[in-house]
N, C-alpha and C positions, 0 to 999 in steps of 0.2 A: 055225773053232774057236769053237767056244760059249761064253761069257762068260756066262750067266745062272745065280746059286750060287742056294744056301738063305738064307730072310732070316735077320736074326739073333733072330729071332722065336721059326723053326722050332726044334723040339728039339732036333736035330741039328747045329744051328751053335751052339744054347747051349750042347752037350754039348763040342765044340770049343773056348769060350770058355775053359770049365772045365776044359778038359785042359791049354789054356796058356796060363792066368794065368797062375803062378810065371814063365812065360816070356817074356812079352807085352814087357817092359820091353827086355831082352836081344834077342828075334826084331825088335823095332822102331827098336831104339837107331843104326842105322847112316842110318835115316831120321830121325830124331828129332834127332843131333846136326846132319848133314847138311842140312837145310833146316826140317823142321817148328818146332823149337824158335823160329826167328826170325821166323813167319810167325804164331804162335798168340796173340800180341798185337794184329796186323791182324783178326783172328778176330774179338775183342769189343770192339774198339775203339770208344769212343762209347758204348757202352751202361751204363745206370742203372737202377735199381729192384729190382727183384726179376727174374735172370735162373735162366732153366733150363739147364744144363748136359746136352743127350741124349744118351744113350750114352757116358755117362761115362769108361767106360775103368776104366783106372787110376790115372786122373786126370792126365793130362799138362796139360789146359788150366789148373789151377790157378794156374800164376805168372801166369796169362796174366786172372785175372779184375780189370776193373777197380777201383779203390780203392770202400769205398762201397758195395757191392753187396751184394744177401741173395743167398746162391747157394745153387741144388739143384745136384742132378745126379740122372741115374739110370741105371743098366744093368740089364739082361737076366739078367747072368751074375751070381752070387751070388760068384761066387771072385774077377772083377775087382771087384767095389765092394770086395772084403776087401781088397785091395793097396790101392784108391783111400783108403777109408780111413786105410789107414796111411798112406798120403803125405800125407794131408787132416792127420793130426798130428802129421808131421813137420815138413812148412813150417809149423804155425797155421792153418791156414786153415778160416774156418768155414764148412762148408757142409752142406747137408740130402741126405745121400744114401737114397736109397731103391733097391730093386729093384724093376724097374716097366718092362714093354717098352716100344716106341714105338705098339706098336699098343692100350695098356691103360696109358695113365698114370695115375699115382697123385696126381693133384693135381684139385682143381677147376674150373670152368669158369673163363676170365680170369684167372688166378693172375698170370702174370707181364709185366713190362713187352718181357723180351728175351728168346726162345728160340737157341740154339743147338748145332747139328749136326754135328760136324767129321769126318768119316770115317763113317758112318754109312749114310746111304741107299745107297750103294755094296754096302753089305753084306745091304740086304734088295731079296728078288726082286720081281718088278715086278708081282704079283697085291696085295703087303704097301704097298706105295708110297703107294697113294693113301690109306688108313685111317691110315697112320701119318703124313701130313700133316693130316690133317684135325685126330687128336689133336694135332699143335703150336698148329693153327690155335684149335682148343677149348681149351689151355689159355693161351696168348696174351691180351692185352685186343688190344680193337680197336684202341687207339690205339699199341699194340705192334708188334716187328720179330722176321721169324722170319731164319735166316740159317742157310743151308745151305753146308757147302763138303765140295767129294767131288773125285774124281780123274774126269779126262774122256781118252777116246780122244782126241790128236792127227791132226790131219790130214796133218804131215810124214811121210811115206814113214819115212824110216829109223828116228824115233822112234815112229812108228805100229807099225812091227817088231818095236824092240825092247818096247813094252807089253806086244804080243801074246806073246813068249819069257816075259816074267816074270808074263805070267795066271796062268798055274799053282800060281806060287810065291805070290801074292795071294792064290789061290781058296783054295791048301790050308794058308797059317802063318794069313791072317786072316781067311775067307771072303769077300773079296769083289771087288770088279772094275771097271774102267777104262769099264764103259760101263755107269755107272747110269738108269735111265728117268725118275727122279723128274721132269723138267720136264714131261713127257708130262702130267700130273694136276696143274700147281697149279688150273687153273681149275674143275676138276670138284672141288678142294678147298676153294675160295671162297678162293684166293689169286691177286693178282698181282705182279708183280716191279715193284720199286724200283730196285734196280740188278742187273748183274751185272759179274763181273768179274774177270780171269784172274790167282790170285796167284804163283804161279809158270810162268813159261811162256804153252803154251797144254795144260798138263797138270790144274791143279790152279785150280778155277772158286770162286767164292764167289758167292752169289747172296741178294740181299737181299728180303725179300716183305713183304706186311703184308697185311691181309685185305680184301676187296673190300667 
């Protein structure tokens, strides 16, 4: 069974993002209340200055940004920042959204102290991987942390199984999939890993980098 989608780049998964905003909330809510919710604070935990929020969404990570912080964010899809916004002024929360893929950020070189990825690289295919590291790594300072977290194929048998039944259902409500490549490129991106580290299970990875 084949696991490699469209990035969220392509036009095709944008055209997808934009078919289900209004939906994104509702198609993710049974994960969302289920585990993510309690884990999106380990997310950005520790971090200060000026962070990037990538692939914003809808904004779920907002309860989750540290006190302090100058926050962006940015998505691909024109129709999720319109939701992320309104959630950005429902809690208060300030932050700079723009639309701006990962492979064509709209910020300058060094801008910020923290980047952050949450569900993301999972969703862009693996020609898109390395260029969209490189822009975190470019807008990153040196002395900054990039932090990636995605879903990873299990090695247990029966949970390895069941991934594989619910690819389908990944590939076609959110494009994307349990076996992302990004570790394959941090070093061809002038990154290497600080830590990694398994937040739920051994399903769901968080991996820390900074620039070499």
């Amino acid at each position: 069974m084949s696991q490699t989608l469209a990035p969220v780049e392509s036009l095709n998964a944008r055209k997808t993002y934009e078919r289900i905003a209004f939906l994104y909330d509702f198609l993710d809510a049974p994960y969302e209340i289920g585990w993510k919710r309690a884990l999106r604070r380990r997310m950005f935990e520790g971090l200060k200055g000026a962070i990037l929020d990538a692939g914003v969404g809808t904004g779920c990570n907002f309860v989750a940004y540290p006190a302090g912080v100058k926050a962006s964010g940015c998505d691909a899809s024109a129709a999720m920042l319109e939701r992320a916004r309104a959630r950005a002024d429902r809690l208060g929360v300030m932050v700079d959204l723009r639309r701006s893929d990962l492979t064509r950020l709209d910020w300058a070189d060094a801008t910020f102290d923290g980047v952050v990825a949450t569900f993301v690289f999972a969703c862009i295919e693996d020609h898109e991987q390395l260029a969209a590291l490189k822009e975190l790594r470019r807008v990153c300072k040196p002395t900054g942390e990039i932090r990636i977290v995605d879903y990873r194929l299990s090695p247990r048998p029966l949970v390895r199984k069941r991934q594989q039944l619910m690819s389908k259902w990944l590939s076609g409500a959110f494009a994307a999939s349990y076996t992302p490549t990004t570790e394959h490129y941090f070093a061809a991106a002038g990154l290497e890993v600080i830590e990694e580290k398994f937040l739920r299970s051994d399903v769901l990875k968080m991996i820390r980098l900074r620039q070499r």
